[in-house]
ROGUKE-928276 format. One line per field, with one value per residue (C-alpha): x, y, z; residue number from 1; residue in one letter. Coordinates in pm, 1 decimal, decimal comma. Example, Ala and Ser with C-alpha at 12.3 -4.5 7.8 and 13.67 -1.06 7.14 Angstrom:
// residues 2
px c(1230,0/1367,0) .
py c(-450,0/-106,0) .
pz c(780,0/714,0) .
num c(1/2) .
residuo c(A/S) .
END
This chain:
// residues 477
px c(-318,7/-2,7/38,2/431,8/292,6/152,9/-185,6/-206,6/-91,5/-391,3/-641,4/-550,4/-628,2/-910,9/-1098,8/-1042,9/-1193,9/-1486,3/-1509,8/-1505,2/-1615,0/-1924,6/-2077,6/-2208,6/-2451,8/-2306,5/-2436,6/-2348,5/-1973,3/-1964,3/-2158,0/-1840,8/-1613,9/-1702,9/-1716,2/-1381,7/-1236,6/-1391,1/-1202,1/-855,9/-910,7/-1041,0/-749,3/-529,5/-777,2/-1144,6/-1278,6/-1141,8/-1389,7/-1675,7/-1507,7/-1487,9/-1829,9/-1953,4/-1743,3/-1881,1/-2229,4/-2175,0/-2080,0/-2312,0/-2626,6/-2523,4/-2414,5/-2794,0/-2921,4/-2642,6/-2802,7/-3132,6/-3146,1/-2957,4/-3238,8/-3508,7/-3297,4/-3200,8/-2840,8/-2848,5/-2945,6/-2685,5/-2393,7/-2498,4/-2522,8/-2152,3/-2055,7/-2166,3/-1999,6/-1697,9/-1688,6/-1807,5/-1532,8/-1251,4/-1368,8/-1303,2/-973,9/-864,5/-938,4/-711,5/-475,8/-416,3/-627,9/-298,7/-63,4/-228,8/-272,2/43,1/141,4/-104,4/49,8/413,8/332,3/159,1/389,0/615,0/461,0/437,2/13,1/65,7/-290,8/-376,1/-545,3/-535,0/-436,7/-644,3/-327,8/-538,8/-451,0/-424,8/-646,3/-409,8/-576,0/-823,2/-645,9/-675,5/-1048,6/-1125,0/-991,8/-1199,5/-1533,7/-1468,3/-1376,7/-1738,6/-1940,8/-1744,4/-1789,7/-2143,8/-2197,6/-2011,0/-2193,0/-1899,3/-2121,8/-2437,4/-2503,3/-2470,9/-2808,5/-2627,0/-2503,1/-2304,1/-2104,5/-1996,1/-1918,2/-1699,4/-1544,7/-1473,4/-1328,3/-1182,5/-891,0/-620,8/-624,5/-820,1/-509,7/-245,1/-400,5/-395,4/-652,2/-911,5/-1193,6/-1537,8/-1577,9/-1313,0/-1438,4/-1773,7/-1905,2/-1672,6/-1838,8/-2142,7/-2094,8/-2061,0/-1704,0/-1604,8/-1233,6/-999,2/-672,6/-466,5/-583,3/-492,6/-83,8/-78,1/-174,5/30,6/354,5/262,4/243,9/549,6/790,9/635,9/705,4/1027,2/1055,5/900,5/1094,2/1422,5/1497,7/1287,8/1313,9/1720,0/1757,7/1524,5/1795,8/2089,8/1824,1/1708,4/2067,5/2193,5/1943,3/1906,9/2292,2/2327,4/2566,3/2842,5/2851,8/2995,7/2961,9/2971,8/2739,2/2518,3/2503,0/2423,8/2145,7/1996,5/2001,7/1906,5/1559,0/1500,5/1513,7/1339,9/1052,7/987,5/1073,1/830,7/489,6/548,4/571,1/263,5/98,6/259,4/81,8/-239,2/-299,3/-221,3/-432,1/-703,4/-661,0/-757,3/-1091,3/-1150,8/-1118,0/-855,5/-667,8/-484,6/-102,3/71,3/380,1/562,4/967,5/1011,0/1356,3/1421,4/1258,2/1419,0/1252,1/1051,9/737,7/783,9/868,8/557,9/374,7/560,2/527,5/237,5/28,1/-303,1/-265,7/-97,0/-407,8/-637,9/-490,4/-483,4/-843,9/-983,1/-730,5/-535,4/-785,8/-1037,7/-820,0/-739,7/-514,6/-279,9/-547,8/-511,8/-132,9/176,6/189,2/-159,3/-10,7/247,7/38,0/-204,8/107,0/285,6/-46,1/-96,3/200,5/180,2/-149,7/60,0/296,9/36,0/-123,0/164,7/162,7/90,2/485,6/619,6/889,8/635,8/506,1/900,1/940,3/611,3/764,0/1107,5/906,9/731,6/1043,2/1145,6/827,5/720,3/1021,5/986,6/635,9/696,1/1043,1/805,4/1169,7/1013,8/666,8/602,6/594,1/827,9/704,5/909,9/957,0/1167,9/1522,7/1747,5/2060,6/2322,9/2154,6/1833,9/2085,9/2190,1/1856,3/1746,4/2074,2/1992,0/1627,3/1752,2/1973,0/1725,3/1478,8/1631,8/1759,6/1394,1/1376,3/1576,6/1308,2/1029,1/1238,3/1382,8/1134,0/1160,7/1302,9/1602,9/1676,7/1681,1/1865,2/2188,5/2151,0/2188,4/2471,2/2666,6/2646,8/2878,3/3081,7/3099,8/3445,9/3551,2/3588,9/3344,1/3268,8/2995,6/2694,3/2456,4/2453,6/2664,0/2427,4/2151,8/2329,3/2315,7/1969,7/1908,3/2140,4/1889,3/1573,7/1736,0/1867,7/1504,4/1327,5/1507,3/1520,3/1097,9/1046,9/803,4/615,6/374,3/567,8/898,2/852,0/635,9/844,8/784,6/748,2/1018,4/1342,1/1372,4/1052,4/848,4/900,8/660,4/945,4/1191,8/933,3/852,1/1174,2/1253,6/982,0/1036,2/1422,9/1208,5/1055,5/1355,4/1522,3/1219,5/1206,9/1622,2/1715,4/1406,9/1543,3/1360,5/1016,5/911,3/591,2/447,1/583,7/271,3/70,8/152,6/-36,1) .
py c(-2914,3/-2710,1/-2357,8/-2387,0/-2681,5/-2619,6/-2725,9/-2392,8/-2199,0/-2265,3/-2311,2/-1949,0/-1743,1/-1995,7/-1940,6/-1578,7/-1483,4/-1680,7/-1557,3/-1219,9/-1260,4/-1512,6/-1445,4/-1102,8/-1185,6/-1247,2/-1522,4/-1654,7/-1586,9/-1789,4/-2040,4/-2073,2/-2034,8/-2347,2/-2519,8/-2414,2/-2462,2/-2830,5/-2889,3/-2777,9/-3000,7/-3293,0/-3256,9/-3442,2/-3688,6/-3680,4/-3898,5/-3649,1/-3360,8/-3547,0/-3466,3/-3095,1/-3078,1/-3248,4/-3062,4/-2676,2/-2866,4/-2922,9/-2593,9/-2427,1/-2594,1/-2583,4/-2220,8/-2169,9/-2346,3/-2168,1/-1822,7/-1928,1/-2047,7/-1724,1/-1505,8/-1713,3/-1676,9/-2043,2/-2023,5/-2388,4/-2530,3/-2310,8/-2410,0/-2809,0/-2723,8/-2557,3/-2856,8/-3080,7/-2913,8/-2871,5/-3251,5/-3396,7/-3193,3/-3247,6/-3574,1/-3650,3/-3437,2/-3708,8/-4002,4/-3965,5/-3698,1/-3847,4/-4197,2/-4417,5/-4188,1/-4214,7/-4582,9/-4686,3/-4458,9/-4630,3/-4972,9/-4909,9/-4737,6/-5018,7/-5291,7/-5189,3/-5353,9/-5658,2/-5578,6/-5629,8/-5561,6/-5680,5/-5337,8/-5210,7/-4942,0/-4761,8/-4624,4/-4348,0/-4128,1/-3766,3/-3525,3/-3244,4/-2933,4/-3099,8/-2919,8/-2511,7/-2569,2/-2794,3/-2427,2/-2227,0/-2431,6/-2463,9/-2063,3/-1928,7/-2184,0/-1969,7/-1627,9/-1708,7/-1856,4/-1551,4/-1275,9/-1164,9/-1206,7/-1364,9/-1675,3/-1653,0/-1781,7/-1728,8/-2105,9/-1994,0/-1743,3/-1967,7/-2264,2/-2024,8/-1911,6/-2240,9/-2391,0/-2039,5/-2221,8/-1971,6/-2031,1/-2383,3/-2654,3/-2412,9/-2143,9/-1836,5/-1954,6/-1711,6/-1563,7/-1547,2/-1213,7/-1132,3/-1321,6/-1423,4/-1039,9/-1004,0/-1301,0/-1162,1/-800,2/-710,8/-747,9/-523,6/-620,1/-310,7/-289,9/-185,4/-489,5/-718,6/-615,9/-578,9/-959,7/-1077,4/-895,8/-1089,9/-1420,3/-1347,8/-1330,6/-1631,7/-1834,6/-1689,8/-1754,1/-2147,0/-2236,8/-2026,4/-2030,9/-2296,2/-2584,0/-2538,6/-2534,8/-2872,6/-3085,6/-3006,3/-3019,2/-3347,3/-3516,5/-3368,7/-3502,1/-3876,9/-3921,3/-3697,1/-3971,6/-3903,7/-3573,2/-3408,5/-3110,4/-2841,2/-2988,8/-3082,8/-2663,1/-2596,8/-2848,2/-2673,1/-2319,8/-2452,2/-2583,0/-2279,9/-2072,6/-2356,1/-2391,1/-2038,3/-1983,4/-2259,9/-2147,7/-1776,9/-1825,2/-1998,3/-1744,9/-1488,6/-1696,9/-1742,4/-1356,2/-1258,3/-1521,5/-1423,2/-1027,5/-1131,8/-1207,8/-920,1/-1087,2/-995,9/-1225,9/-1183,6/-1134,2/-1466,6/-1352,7/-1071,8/-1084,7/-1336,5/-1381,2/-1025,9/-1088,0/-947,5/-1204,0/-1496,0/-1351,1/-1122,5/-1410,9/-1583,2/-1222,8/-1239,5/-1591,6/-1810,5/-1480,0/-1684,9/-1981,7/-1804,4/-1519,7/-1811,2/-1993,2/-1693,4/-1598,4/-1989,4/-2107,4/-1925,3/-1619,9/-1914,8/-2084,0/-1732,2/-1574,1/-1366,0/-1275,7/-1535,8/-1485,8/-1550,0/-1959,1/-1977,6/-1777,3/-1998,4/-2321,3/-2182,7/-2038,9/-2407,1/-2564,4/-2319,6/-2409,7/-2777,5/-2781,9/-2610,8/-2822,6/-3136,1/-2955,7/-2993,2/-3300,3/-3645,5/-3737,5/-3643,4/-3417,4/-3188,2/-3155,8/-3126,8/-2822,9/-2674,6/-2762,6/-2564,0/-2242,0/-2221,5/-2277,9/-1963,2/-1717,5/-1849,0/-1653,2/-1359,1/-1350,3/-1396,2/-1093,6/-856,8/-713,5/-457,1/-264,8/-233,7/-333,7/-171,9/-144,0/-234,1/76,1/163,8/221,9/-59,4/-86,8/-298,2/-459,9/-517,8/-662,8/-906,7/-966,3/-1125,3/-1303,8/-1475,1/-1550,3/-1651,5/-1936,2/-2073,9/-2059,1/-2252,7/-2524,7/-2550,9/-2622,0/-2948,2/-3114,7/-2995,2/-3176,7/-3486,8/-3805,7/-3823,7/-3768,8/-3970,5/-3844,5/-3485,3/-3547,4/-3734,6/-3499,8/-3203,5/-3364,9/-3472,0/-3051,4/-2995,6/-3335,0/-3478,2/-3249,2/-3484,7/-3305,5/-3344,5/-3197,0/-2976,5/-3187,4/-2896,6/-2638,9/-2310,1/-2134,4/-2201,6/-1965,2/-1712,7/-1726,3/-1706,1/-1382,9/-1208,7/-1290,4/-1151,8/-855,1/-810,8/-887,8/-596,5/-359,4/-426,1/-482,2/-234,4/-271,0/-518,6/-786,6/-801,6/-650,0/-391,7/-81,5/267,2/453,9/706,7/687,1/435,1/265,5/546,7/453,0/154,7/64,5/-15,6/-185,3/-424,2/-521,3/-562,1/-803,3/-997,6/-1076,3/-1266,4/-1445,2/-1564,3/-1601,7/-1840,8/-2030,8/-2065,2/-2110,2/-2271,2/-2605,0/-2940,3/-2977,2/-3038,6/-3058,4/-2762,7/-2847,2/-2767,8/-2975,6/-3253,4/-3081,2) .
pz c(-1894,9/-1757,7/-1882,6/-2010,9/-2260,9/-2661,7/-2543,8/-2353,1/-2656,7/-2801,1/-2513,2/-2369,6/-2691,3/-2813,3/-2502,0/-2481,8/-2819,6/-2769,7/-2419,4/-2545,8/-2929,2/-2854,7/-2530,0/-2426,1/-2063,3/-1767,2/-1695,9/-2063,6/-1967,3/-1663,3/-1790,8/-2049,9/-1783,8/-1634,5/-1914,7/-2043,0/-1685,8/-1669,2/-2004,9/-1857,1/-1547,7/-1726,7/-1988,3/-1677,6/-1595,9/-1671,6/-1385,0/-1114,7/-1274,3/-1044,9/-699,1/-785,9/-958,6/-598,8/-415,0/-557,3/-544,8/-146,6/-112,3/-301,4/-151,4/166,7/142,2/55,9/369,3/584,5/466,5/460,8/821,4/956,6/770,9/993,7/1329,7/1298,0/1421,5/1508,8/1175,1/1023,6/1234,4/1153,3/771,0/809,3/981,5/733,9/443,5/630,0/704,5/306,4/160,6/428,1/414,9/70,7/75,8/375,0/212,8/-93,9/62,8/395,1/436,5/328,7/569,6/857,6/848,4/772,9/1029,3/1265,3/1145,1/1223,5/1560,9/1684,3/1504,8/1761,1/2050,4/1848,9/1702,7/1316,6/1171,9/859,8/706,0/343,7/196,4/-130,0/-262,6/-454,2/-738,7/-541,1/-773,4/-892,6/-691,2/-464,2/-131,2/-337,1/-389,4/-118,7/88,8/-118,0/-58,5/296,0/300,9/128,4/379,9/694,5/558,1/454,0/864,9/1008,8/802,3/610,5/291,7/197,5/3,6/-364,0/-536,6/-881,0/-940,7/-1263,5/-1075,3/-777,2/-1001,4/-1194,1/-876,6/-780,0/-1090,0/-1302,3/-1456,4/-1436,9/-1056,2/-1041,8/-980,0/-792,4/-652,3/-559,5/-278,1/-346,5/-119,3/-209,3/-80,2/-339,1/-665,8/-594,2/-671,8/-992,0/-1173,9/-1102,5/-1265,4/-1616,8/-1765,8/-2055,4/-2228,8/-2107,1/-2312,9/-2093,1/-1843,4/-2168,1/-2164,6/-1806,1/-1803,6/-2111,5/-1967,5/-1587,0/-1816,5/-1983,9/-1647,3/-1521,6/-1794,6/-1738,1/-1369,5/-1438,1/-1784,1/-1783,4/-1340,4/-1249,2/-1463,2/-1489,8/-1133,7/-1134,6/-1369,1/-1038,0/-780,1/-942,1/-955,4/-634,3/-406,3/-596,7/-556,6/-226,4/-50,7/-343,7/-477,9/-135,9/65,4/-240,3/-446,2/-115,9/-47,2/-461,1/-472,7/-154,0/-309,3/-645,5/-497,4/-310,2/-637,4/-819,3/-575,5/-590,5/-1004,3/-1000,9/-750,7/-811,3/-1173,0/-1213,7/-975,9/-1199,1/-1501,6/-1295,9/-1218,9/-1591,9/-1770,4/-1506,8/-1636,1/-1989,6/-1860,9/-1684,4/-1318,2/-1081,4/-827,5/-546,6/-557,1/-436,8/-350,3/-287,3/-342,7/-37,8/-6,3/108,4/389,5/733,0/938,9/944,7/1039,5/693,3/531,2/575,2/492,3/131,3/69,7/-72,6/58,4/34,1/184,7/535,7/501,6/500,6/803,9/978,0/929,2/982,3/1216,4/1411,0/1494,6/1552,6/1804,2/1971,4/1762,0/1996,0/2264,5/2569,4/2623,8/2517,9/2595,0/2417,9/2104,8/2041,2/2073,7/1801,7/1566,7/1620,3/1512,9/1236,7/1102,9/1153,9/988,9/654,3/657,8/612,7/434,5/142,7/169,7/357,4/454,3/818,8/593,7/577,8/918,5/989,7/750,1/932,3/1277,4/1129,4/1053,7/1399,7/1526,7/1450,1/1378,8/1770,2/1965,3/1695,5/1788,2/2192,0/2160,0/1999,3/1853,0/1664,4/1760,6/1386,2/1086,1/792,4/455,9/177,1/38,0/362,6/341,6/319,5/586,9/675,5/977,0/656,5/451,3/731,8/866,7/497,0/413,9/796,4/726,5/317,3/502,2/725,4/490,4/280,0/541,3/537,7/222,4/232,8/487,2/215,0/-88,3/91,7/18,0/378,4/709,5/770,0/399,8/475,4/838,0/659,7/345,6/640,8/792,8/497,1/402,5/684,2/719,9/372,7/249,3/-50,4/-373,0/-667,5/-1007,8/-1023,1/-1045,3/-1136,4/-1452,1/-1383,9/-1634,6/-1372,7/-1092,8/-1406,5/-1430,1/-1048,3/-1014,0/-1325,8/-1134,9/-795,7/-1001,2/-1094,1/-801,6/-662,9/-884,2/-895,4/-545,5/-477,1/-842,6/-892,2/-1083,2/-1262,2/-1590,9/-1452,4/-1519,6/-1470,4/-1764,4/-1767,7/-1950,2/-2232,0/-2118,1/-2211,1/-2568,7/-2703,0/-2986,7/-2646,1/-2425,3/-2726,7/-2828,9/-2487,4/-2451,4/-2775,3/-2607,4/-2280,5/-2563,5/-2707,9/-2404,8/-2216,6/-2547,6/-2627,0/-2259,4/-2105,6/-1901,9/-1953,0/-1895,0/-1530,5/-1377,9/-1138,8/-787,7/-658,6/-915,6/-603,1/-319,7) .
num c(1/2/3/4/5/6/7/8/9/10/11/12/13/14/15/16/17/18/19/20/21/22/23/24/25/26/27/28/29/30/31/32/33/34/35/36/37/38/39/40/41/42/43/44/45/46/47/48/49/50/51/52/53/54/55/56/57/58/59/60/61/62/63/64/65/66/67/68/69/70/71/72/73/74/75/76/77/78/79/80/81/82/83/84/85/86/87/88/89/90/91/92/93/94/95/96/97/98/99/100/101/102/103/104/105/106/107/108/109/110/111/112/113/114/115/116/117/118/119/120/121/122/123/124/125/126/127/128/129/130/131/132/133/134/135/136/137/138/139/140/141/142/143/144/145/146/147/148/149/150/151/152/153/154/155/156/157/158/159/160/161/162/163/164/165/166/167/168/169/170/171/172/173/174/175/176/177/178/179/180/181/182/183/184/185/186/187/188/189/190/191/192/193/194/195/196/197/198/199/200/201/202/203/204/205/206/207/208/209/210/211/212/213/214/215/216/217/218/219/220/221/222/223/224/225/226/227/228/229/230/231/232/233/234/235/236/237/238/239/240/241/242/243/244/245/246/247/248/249/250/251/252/253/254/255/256/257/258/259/260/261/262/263/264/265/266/267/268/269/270/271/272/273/274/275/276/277/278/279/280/281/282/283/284/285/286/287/288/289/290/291/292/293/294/295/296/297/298/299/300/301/302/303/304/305/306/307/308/309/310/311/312/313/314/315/316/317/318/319/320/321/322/323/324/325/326/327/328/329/330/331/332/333/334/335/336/337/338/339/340/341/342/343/344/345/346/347/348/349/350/351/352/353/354/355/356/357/358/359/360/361/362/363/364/365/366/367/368/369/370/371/372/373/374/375/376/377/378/379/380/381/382/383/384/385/386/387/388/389/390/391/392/393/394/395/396/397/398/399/400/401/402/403/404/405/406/407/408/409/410/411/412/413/414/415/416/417/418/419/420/421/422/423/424/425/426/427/428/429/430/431/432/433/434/435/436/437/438/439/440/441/442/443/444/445/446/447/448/449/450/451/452/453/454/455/456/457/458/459/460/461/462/463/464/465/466/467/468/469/470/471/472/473/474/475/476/477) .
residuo c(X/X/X/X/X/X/X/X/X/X/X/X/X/X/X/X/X/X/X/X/X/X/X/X/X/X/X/X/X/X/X/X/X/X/X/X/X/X/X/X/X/X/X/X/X/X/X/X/X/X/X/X/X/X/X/X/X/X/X/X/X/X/X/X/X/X/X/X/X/X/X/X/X/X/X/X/X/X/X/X/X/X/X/X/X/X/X/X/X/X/X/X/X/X/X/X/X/X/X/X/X/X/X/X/X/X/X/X/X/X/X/X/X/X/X/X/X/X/X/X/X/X/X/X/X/X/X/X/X/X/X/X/X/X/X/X/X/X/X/X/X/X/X/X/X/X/X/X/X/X/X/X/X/X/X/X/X/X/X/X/X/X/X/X/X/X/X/X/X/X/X/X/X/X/X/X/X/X/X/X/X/X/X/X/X/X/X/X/X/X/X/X/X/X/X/X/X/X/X/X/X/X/X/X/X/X/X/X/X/X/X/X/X/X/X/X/X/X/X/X/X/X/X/X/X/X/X/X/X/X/X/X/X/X/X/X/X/X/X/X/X/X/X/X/X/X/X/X/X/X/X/X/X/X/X/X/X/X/X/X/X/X/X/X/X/X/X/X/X/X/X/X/X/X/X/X/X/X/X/X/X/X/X/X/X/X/X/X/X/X/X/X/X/X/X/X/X/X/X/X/X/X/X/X/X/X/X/X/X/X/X/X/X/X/X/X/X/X/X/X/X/X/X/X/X/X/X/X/X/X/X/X/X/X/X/X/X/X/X/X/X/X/X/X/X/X/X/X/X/X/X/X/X/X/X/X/X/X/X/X/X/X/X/X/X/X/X/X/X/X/X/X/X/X/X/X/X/X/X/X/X/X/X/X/X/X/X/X/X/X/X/X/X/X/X/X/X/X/X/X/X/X/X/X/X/X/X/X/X/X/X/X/X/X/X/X/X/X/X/X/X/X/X/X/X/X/X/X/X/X/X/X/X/X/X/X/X/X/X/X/X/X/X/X/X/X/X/X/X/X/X/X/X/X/X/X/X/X/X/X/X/X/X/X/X/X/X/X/X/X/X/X/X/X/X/X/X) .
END
């Protein structure tokens, strides 16, 4: 189930009366949580609900031995109970994320010196969201080892936390510190909670239908006849994905944090207005917020963060972002587009240009305005490694930007560009709010008669000028 379809119409409001209307305990709500959340899942594919069910199981259970063993001084048995969790659920994740990659890869490398094995390949079905709550298994198991919380005996409230369906098959990557204790305390329905979460729906649908999936018809095009469209189009179809990428993850984070406030639980904010970024380093501080907070914590502070010199910094911020980069996805694009971010966060780390960090409410100058139109452009050369099918793609796509100077027709929508100069206008305008329609109630937006007519415009507009139907980007990772 994807939340721009009809099914999620009605599975959104259905669940939240009953939620609200039915079931009064605690442990009464979570139990329906699961439930409900195991009926969104299964809606794609039924037979993947066992690998998260034995996933949260794993995780659970050993969680329980983890914290059991600490309380009896039993460091030893904990560390081999975090060991084995860690390897049943990357295990699984490997074999139908990476299995078939790494083999093949194997294959051809030793093809070369004439050794052709004869080895098979499973060619799985990847499970849509296996790699968000693979991270957030493998995240309570840590915190539980290191002490930063104890072990939840409350099975309702961690399989809840595991499989909450606003945040289940795209994230945001939660933290059990975070949502582990609000499934476990009484939640009362707050009206003002309620808008805040309809009006965060409402721009993501926004960002996803109206930006997102208009960009995706040129990006689509552009990059399946890249040899002969030329340079122009080459340059559109880059800027188109960037905005539809992020139209596309932010929105359903956008959709993921609202639908969440309905129910009284509150995630983490995903993103925050990326492309204004005046460096890399910021960049990566505004974009997909959880998954670089959670390879900081379990990775790079792990392998020594910033402590053992500058040579050992950028080996552990290179294999940080190595490690993201397969983590999107099992192609050596990927690793490329990590390799491409390093390649730049790495000398911003080792120049230490500035001693700290600005906030975003600072005033913007010339030399800001510069600094994110330069981190915009090689973000979004980035970009092209992440979209190409693969690497000798992206390399010739790359070069025919700045060789191929034949003229074409536009191959993309020019209403697209419209829609990508609104939700710039917006992001903005917003930038220090907490989402786009957000607005400060002075003025016009003081009065309720405004604000709703206002809103009942994004309604027509997502459902007029929403592009065709295309799947969350991230449904694939």
């Amino acid at each position: 189930m994807i939340f721009n379809s009809f099914e999620y119409l009605v599975f959104l409001p259905v669940v939240f009366l009953i939620y609200w209307l039915v079931f009064r305990t605690v442990r009464s709500r979570n139990l329906f949580v699961v439930a409900a959340s195991y009926i969104f899942y299964g809606w794609w594919d039924w037979r993947f609900l066992a690998l998260i069910i034995l996933s949260t199981l794993c995780g659970w259970l050993c969680g329980l031995s983890i914290g059991d063993s600490l309380a009896k001084g039993k460091r030893g048995r904990a560390k081999g109970m975090l060991w084995l969790n860690v390897a049943l659920n990357l295990g699984v994740l490997f074999t139908f994320k990476y299995f078939d990659f790494f083999t093949l890869t194997f294959i051809r490398m030793v093809g070369l010196v004439g050794w052709h094995p004869d080895w098979v390949t499973l060619n799985l079905v990847l499970p849509i969201g296996i790699s968000f709550y693979t991270f957030q298994v493998l995240s309570y198991t840590i915190d539980v080892y290191r002490g930063d919380m104890k072990a939840t005996r409350d099975a309702a409230a961690f399989f809840a936390y595991i499989s909450f369906f606003p945040q289940l098959v795209a994230g945001p990557i939660e933290r059990a510190t975070n949502l582990v204790p609000q499934f476990q305390r009484q939640r009362t329905f707050e009206y003002a909670e309620g808008v805040e979460g309809l009006k965060m729906i409402l721009w993501g649908l926004f960002k996803k239908m109206v930006v997102a999936d208009n960009c995706a018809v040129g990006v689509n095009h552009i990059f399946s006849e890249y040899q002969d469209v030329g340079a122009l189009n080459l340059w559109a179809g880059m800027l188109l994905f960037t905005f539809q990428i992020y139209g596309d993850f932010s929105g359903y984070s956008d959709i993921a944090v609202g639908s969440a406030r309905l129910f009284g639980i509150r995630l983490m904010q995903n993103f925050r207005t990326p492309y204004f970024s005046r460096s890399m380093s910021e960049f990566w501080r505004r974009w997909h917020i959880s998954l670089s907070q959670w390879l900081r914590d379990y990775v790079y502070i792990p392998l020594g963060g910033s402590r053992k010199g500058s040579g050992r910094t950028s080996a552990n911020l290179l294999a940080v972002f190595l490690i993201s980069g397969l983590w999107h996805g099992a192609n050596f694009t990927f690793i490329a587009w990590g390799a491409w971010q390093a390649a730049f966060v790495i000398p911003e780390s080792a120049l230490r240009r500035r001693k700290g960090r600005r906030t975003q409410g600072d005033a913007v100058t010339a030399r800001d305005l510069g600094a994110i139109a330069f981190t915009f452009i090689i973000v979004a050369f980035g970009w092209v490694l992440f979209r190409a099918p693969d690497l000798s793609t992206a390399v010739d796509y790359l070069r025919l930007m700045f060789t191929d100077m034949r003229f074409s027709a536009p191959a993309f929508g020019l209403s697209s560009f419209l829609w990508i100069a609104v939700l710039l206008i917006v992001d903005w305008l917003m930038r220090d709010r907490r989402h786009g329609l957000d607005f400060p109630m002075r003025g016009l937006w003081r009065h309720r008669w405004f604000r709703w007519a206002f809103y009942m415009l994004m309604v027509f507009v997502v459902l007029i000028f929403s592009g065709t139907s295309q799947q969350f980007v991230y449904f694939q990772f």
